[in-house]
NUTORGU-574628 format. One record per atom (N, C-alpha, C): atom name; x, y, z; residue in three letters. Coordinates in nm, 2 decimals. Layout:
BEGIN
- a,east,north,up,r
- CA,X,Y,Z,Ala
...
***
This chain:
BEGIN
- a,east,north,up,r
- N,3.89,4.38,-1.36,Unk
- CA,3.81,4.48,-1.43,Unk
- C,3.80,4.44,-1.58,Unk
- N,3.68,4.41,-1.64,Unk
- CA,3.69,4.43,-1.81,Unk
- C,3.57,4.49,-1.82,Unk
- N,3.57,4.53,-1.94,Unk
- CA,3.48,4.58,-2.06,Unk
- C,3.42,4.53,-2.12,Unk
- N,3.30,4.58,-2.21,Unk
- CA,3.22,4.56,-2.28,Unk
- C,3.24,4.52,-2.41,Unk
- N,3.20,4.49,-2.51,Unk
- CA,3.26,4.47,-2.58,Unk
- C,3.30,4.57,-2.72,Unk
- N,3.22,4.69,-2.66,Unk
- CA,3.23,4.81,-2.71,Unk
- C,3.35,4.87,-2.67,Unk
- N,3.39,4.85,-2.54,Unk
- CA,3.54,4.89,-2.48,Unk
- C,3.53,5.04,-2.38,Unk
- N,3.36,5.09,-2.43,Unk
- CA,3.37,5.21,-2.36,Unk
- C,3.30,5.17,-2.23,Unk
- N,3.25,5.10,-2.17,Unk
- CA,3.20,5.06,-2.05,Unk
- C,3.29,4.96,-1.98,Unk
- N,3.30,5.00,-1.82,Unk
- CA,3.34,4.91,-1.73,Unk
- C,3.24,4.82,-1.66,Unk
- N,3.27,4.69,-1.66,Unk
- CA,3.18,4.62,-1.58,Unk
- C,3.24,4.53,-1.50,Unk
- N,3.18,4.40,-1.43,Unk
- CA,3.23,4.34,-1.34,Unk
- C,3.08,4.24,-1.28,Unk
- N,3.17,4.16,-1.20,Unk
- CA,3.04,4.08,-1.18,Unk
- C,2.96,4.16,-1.04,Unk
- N,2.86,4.12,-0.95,Unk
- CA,2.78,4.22,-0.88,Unk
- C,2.88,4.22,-0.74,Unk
- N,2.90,4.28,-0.69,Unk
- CA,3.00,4.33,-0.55,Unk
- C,3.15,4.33,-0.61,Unk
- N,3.19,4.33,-0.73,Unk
- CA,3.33,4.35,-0.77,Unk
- C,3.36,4.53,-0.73,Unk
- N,3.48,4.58,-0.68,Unk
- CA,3.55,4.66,-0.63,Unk
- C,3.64,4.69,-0.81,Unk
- N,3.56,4.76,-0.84,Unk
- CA,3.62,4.84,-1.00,Unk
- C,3.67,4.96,-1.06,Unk
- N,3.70,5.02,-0.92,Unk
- CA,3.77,5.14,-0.92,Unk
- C,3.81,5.21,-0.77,Unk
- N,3.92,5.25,-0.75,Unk
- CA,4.00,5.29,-0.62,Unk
- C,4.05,5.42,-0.63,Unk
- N,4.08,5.54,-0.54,Unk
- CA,4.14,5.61,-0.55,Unk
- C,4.16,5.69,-0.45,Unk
- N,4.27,5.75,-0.38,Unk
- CA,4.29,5.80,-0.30,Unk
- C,4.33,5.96,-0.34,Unk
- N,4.16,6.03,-0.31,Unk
- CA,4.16,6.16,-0.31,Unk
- C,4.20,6.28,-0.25,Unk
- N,4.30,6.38,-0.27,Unk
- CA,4.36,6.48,-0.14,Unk
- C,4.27,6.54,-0.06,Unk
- N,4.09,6.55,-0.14,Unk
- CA,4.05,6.65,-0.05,Unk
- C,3.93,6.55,-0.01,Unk
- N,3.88,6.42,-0.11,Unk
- CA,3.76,6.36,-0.06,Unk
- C,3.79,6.28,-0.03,Unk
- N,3.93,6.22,0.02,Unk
- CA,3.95,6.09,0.05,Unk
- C,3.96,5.97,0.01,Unk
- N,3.90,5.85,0.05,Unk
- CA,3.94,5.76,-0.05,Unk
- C,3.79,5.70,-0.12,Unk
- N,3.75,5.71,-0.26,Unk
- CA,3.69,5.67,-0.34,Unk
- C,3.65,5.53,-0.39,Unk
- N,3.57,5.48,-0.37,Unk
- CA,3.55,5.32,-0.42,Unk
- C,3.43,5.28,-0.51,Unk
- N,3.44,5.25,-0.61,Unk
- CA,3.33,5.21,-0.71,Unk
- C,3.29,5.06,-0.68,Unk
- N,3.22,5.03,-0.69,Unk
- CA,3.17,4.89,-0.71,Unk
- C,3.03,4.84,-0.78,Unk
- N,3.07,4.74,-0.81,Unk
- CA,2.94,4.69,-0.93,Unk
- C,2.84,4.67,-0.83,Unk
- N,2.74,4.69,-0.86,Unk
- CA,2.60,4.69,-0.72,Unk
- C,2.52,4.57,-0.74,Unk
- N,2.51,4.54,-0.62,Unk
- CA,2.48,4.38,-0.59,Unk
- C,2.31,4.41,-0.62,Unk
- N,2.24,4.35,-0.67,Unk
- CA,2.10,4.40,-0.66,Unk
- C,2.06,4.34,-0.48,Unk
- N,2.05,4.19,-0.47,Unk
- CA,2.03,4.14,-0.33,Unk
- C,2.10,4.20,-0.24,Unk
- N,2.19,4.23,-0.23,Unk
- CA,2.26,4.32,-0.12,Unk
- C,2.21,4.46,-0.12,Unk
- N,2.20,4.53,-0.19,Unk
- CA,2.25,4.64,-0.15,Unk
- C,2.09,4.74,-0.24,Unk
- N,1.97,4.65,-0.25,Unk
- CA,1.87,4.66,-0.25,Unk
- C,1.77,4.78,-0.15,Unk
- N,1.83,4.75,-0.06,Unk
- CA,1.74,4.81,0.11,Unk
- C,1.79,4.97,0.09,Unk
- N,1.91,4.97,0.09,Unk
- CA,2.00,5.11,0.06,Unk
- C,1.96,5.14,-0.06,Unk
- N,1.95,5.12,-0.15,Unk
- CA,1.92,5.20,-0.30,Unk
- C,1.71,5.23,-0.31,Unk
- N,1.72,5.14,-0.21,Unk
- CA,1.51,5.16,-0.20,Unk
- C,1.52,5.29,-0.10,Unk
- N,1.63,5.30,0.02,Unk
- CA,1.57,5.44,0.09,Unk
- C,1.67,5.57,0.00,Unk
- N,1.74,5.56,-0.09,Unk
- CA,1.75,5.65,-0.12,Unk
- C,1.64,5.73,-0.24,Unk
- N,1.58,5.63,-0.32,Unk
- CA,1.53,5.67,-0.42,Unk
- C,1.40,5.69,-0.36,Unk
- N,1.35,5.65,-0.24,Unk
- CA,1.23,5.69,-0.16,Unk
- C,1.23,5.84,-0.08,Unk
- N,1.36,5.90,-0.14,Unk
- CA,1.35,6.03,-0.06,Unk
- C,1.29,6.13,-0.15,Unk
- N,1.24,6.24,-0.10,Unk
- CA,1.17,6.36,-0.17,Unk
- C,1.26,6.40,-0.26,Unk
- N,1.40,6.42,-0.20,Unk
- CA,1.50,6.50,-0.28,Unk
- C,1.51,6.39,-0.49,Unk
- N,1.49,6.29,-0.45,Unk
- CA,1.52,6.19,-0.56,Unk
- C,1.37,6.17,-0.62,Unk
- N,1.28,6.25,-0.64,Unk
- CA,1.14,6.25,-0.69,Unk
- C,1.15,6.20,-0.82,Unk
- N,1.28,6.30,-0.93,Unk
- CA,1.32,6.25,-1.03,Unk
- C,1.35,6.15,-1.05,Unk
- N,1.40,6.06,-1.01,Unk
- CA,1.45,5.93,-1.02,Unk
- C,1.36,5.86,-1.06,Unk
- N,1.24,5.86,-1.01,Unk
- CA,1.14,5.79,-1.06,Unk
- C,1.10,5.60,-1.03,Unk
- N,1.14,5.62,-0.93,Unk
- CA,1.14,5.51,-0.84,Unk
- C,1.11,5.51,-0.68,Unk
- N,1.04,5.60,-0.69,Unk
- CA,1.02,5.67,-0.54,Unk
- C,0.85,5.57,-0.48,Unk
- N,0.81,5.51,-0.54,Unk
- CA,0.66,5.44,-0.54,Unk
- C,0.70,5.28,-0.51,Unk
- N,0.84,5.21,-0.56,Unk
- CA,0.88,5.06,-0.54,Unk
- C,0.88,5.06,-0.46,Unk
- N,0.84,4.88,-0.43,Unk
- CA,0.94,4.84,-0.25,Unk
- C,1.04,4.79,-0.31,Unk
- N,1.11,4.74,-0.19,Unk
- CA,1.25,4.71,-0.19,Unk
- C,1.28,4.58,-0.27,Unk
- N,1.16,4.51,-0.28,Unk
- CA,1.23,4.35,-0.42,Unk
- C,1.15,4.44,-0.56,Unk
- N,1.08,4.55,-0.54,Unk
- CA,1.11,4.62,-0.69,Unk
- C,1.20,4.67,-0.72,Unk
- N,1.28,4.76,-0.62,Unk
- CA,1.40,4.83,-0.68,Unk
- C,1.54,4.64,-0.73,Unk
- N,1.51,4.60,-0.62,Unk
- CA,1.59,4.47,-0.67,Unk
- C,1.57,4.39,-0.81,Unk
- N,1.49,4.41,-0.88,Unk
- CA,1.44,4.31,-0.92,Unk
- C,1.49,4.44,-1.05,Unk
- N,1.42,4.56,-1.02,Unk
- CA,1.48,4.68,-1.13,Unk
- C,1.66,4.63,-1.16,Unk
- N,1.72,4.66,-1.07,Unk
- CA,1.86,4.61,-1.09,Unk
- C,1.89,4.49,-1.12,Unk
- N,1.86,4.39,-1.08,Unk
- CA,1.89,4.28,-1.16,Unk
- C,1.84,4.28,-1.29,Unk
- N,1.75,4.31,-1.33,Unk
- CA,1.75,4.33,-1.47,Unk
- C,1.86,4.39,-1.54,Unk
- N,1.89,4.52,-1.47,Unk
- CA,1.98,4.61,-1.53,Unk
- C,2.13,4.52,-1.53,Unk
- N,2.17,4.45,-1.45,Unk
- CA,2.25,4.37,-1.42,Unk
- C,2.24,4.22,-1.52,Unk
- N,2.20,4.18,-1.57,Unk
- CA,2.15,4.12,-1.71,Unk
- C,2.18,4.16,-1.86,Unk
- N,2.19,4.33,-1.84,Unk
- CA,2.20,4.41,-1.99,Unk
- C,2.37,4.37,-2.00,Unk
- N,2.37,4.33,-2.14,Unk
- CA,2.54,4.37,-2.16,Unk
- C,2.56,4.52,-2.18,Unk
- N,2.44,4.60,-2.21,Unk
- CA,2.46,4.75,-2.22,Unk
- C,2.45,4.87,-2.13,Unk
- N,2.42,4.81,-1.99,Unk
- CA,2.36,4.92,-1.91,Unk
- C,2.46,4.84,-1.73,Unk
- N,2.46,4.94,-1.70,Unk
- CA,2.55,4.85,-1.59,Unk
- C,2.51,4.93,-1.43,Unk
- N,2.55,4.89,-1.30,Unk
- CA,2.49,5.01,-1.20,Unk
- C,2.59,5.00,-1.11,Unk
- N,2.63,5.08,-1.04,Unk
- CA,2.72,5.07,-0.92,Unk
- C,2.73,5.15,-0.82,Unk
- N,2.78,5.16,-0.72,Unk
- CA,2.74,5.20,-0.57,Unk
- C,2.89,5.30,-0.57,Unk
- N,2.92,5.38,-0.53,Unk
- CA,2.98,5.50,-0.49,Unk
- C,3.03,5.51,-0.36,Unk
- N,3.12,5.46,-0.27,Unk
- CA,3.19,5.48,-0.16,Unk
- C,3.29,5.55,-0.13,Unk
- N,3.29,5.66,-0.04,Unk
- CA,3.38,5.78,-0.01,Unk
- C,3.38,5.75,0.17,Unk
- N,3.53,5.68,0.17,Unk
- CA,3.59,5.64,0.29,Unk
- C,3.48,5.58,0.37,Unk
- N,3.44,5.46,0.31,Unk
- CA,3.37,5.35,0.34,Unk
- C,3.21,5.37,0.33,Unk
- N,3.16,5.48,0.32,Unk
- CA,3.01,5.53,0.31,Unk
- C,2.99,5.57,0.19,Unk
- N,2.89,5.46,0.19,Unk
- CA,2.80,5.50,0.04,Unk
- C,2.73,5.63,0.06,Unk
- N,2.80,5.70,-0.08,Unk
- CA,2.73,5.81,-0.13,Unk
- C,2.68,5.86,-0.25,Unk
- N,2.64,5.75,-0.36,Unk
- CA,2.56,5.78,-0.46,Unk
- C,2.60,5.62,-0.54,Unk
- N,2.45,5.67,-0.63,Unk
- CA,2.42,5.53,-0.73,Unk
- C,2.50,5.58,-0.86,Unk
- N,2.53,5.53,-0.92,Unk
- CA,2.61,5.50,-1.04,Unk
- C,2.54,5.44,-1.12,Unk
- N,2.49,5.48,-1.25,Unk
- CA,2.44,5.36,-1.37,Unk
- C,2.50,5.47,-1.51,Unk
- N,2.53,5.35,-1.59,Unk
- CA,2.61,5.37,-1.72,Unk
- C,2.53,5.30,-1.80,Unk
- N,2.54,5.32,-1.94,Unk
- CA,2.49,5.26,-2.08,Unk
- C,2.53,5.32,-2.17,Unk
- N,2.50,5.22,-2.28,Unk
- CA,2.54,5.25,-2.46,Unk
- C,2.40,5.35,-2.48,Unk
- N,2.43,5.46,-2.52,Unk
- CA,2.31,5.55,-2.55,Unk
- C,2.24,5.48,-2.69,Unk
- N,2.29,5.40,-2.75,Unk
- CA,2.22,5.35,-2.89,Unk
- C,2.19,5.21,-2.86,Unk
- N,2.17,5.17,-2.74,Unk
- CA,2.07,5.11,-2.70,Unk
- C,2.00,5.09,-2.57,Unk
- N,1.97,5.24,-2.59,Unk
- CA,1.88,5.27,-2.50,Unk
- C,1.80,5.39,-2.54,Unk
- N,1.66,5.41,-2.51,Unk
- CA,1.54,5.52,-2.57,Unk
- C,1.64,5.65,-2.57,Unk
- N,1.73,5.67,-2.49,Unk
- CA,1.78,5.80,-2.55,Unk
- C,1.84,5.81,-2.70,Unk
- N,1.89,5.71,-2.72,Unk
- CA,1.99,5.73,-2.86,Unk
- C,1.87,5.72,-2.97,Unk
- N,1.75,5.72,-2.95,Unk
- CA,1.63,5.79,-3.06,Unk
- C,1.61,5.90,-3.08,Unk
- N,1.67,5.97,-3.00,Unk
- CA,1.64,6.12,-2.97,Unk
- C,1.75,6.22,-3.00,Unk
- N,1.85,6.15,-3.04,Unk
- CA,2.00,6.20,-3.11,Unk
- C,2.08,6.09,-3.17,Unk
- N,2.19,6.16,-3.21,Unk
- CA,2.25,6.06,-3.32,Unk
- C,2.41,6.03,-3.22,Unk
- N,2.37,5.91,-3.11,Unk
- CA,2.50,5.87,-3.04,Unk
- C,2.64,5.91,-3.13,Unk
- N,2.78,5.90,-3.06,Unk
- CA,2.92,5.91,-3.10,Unk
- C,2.95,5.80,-3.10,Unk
- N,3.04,5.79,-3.17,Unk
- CA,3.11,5.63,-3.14,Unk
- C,3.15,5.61,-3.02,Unk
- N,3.24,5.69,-2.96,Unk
- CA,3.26,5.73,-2.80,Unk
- C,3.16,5.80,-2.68,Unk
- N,3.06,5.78,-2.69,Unk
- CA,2.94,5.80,-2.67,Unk
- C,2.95,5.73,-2.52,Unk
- N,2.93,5.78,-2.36,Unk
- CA,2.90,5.69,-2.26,Unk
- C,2.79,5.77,-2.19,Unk
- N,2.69,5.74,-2.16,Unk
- CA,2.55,5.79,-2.10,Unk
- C,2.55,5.73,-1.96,Unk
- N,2.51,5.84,-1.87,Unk
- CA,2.53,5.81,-1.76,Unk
- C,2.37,5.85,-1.68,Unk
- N,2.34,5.79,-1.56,Unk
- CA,2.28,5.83,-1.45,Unk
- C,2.34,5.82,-1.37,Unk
- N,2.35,5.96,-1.21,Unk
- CA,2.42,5.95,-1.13,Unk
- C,2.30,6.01,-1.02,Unk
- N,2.27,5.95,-0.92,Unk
- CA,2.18,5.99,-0.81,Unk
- C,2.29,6.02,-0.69,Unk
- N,2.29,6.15,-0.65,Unk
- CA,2.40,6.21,-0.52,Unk
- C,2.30,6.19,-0.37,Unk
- N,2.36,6.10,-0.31,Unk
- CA,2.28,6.08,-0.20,Unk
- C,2.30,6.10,-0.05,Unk
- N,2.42,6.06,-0.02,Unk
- CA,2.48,6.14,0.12,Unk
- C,2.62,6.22,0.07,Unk
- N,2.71,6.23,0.13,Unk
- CA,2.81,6.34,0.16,Unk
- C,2.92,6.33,0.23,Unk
- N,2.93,6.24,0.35,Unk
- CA,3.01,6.25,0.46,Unk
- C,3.05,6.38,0.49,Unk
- N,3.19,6.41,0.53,Unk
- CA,3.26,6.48,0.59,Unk
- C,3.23,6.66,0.53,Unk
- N,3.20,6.73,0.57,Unk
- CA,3.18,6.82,0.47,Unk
- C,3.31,6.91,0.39,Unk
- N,3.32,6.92,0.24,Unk
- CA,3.43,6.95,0.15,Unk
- C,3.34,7.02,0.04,Unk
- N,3.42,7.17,0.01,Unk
- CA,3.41,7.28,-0.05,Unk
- C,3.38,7.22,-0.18,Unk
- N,3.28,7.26,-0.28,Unk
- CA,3.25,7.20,-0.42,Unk
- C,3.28,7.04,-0.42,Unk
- N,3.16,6.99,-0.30,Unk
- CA,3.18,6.86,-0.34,Unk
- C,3.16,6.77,-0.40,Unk
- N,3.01,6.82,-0.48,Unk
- CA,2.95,6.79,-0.61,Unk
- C,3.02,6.75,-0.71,Unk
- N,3.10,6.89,-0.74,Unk
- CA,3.20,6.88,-0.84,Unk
- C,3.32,6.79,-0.84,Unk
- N,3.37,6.82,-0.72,Unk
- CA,3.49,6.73,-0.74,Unk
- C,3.45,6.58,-0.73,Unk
- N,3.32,6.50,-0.66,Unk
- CA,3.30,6.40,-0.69,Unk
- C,3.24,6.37,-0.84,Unk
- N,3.21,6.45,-0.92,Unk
- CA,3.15,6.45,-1.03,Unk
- C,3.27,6.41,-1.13,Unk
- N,3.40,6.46,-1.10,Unk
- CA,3.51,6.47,-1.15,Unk
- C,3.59,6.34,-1.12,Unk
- N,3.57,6.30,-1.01,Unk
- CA,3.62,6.17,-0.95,Unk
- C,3.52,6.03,-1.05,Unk
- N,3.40,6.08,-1.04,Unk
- CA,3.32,5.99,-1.16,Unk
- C,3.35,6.00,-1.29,Unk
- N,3.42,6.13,-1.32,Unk
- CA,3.44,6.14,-1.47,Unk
- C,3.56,6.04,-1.49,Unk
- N,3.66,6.05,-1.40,Unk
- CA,3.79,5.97,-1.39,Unk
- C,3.78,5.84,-1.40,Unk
- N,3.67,5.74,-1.35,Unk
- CA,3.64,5.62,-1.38,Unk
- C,3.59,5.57,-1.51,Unk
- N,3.45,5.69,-1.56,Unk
- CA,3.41,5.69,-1.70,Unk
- C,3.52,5.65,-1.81,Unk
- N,3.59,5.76,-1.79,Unk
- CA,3.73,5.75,-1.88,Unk
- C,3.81,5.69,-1.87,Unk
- N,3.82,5.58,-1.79,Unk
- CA,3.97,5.46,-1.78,Unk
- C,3.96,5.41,-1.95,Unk
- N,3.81,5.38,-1.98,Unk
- CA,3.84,5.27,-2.11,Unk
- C,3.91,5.38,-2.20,Unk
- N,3.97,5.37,-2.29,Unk
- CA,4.05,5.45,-2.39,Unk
- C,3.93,5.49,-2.52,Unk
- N,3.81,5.41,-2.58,Unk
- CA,3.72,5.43,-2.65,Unk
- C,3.64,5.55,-2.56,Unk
- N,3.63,5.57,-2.46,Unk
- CA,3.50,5.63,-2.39,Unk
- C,3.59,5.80,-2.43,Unk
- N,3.51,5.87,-2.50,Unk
- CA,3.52,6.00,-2.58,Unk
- C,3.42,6.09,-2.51,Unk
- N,3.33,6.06,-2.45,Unk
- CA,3.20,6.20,-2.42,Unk
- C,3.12,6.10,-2.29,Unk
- N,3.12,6.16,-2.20,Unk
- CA,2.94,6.16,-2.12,Unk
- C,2.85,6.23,-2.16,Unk
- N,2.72,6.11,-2.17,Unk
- CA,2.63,6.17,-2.23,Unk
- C,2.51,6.20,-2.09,Unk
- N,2.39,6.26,-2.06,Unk
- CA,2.32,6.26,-1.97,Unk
- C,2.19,6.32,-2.00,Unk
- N,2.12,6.29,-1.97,Unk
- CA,1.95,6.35,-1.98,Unk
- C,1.85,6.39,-1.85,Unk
- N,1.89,6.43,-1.78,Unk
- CA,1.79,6.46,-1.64,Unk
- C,1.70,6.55,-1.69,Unk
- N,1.57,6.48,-1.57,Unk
- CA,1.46,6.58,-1.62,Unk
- C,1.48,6.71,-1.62,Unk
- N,1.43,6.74,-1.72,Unk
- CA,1.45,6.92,-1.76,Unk
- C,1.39,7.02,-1.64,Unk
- N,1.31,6.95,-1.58,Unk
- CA,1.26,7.00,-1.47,Unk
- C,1.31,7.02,-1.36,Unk
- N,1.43,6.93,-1.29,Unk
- CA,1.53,6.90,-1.22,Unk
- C,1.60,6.99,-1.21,Unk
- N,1.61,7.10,-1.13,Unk
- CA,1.64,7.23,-1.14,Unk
- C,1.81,7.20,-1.03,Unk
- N,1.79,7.12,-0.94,Unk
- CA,1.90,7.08,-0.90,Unk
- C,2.04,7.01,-0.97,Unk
- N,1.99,6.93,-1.01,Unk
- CA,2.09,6.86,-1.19,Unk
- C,2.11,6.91,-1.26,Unk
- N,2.02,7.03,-1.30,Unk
- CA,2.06,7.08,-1.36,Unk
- C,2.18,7.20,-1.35,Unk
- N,2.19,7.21,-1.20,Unk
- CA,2.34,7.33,-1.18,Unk
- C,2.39,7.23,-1.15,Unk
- N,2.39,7.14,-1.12,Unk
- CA,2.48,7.04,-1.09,Unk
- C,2.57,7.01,-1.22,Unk
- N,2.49,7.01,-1.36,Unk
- CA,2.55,6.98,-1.48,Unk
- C,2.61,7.10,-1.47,Unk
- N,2.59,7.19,-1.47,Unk
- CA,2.66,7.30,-1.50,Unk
- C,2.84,7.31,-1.45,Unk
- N,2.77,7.30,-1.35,Unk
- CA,2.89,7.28,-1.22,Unk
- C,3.02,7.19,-1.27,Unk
- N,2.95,7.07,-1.31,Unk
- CA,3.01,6.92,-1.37,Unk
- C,3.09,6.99,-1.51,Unk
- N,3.09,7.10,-1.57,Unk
- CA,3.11,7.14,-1.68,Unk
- C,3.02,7.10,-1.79,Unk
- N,2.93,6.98,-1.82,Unk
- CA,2.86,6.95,-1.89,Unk
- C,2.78,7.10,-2.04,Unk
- N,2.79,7.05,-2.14,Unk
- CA,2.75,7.18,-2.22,Unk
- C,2.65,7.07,-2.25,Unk
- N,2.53,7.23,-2.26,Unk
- CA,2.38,7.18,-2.27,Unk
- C,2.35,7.15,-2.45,Unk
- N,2.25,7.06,-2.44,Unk
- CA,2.25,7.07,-2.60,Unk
- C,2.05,7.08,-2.60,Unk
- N,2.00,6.98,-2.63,Unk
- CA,1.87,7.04,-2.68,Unk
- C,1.79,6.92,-2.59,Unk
- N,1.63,6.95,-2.58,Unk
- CA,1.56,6.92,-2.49,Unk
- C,1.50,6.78,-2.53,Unk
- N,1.47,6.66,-2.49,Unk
- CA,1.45,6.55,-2.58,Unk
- C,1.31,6.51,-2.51,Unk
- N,1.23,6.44,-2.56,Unk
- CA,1.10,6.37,-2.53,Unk
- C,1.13,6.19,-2.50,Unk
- N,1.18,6.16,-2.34,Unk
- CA,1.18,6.02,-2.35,Unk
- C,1.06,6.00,-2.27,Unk
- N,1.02,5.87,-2.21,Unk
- CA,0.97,5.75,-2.18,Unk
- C,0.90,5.85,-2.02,Unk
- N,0.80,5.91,-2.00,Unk
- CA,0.78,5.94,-1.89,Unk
- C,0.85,6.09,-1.81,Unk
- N,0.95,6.19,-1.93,Unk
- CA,0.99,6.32,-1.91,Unk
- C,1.04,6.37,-1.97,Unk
- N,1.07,6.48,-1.99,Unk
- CA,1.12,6.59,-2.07,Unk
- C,1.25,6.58,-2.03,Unk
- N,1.36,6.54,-2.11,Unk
- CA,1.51,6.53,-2.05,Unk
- C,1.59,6.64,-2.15,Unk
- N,1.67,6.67,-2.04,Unk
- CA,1.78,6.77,-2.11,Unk
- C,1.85,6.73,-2.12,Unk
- N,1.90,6.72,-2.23,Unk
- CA,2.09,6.62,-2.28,Unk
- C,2.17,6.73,-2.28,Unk
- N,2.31,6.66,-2.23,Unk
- CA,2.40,6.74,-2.20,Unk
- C,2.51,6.65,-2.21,Unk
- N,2.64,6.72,-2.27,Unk
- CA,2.76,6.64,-2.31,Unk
- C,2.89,6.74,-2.22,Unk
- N,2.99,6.56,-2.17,Unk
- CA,3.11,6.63,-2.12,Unk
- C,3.22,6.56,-2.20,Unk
- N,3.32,6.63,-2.30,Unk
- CA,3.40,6.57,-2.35,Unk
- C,3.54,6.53,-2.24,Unk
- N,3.61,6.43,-2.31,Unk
- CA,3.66,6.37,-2.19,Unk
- C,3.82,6.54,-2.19,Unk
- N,3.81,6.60,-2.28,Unk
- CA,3.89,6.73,-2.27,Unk
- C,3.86,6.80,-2.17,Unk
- N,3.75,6.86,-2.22,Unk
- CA,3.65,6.90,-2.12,Unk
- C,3.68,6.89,-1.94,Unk
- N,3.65,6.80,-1.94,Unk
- CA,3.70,6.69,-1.80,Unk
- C,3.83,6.72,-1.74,Unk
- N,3.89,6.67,-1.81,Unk
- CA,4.02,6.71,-1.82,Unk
- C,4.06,6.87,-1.71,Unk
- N,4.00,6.95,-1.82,Unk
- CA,4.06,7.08,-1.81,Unk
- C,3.94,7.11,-1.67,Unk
- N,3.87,7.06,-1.63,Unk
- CA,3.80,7.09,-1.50,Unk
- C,3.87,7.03,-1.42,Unk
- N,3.88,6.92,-1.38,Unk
- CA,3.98,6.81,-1.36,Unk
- C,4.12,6.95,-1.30,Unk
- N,4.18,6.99,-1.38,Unk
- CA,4.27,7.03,-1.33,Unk
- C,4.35,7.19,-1.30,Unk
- N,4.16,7.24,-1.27,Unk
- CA,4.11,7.35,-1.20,Unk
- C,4.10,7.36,-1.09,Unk
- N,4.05,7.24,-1.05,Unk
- CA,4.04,7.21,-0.86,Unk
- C,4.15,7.25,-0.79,Unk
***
């Protein structure tokens, strides 16, 4: 596992295994850096579903969504990863330096600043506030590097689902921003914050 050179992002090269954990109630957790070629076909039928309209990738084939990721897999600033709960993928993962990327025009980044996208896509086994506690299990990875201070997030303001979802996540709302194709709500979770949800469950 290393870092950025910012120290607040985890990366790895593409199919690296970058975070493990064995959960009491969701079992065992596995992060990994997302292969664009591999794991292409899966990340095209998820973002081709209704529920993921927002995402905004719902119109690519499958060497667009690849080709989207390999790009993103190129940034030293933006990074993507695949989400496994007891061997089944269940959500996309992407991270970035908000001050370089269109959101940090729109506010004045922290030094500890980590901006996230997280697409929730299956579930497995069914577990009471599962949202949350995986949201918390993601916060847990965010926060290994010791610089990473805040998640940052913007889903469309219209995303009425993410948006309790943030809520849920503990996330406090801040103000409405104008990026690249939608109206995003930013919302911040300090890693305190986290913390004290973290050990509510």
């Amino acid at each position: 596992m290393t870092t950025t050179a910012t120290d607040r992002l985890i990366t790895g090269a593409a199919g690296d295994l970058v975070h493990v954990r064995e959960d009491p109630t969701l079992g065992r957790i596995e992060i990994a850096v997302l292969d664009p070629e591999r794991d292409a076909a899966l990340v095209h039928r998820w973002v081709s579903e209704p529920v993921a309209q927002f995402w905004g990738m719902g119109g690519k084939t499958v060497a667009e969504v690849r080709d989207v990721y390999a790009f993103v897999d190129s940034l030293p600033s933006h990074h993507a990863f695949l989400v496994r709960r007891d061997g089944q993928p269940v959500a996309l993962l992407q991270t970035y330096e908000p001050e370089n990327d269109p959101v940090g025009d729109c506010y004045t980044p922290a030094p500890g600043d980590v901006g996230m996208h997280f697409l929730l896509a299956a579930r497995g086994a069914p577990v009471a506030r599962y949202s949350t506690r995986l949201g918390i299990e993601i916060g847990r990875f965010l926060f290994v590097p010791a610089a990473a201070a805040r998640i940052v997030i913007e889903p469309d303001a219209r995303n009425d689902r993410a948006l309790r979802r943030t809520e849920l996540m503990g996330f406090e709302l801040g103000p409405e921003i104008e990026l690249p194709g939608k109206t995003g709500q930013l919302a911040f979770l300090t890693r305190e914050r986290w913390r004290e949800l973290a050990a509510s469950l």
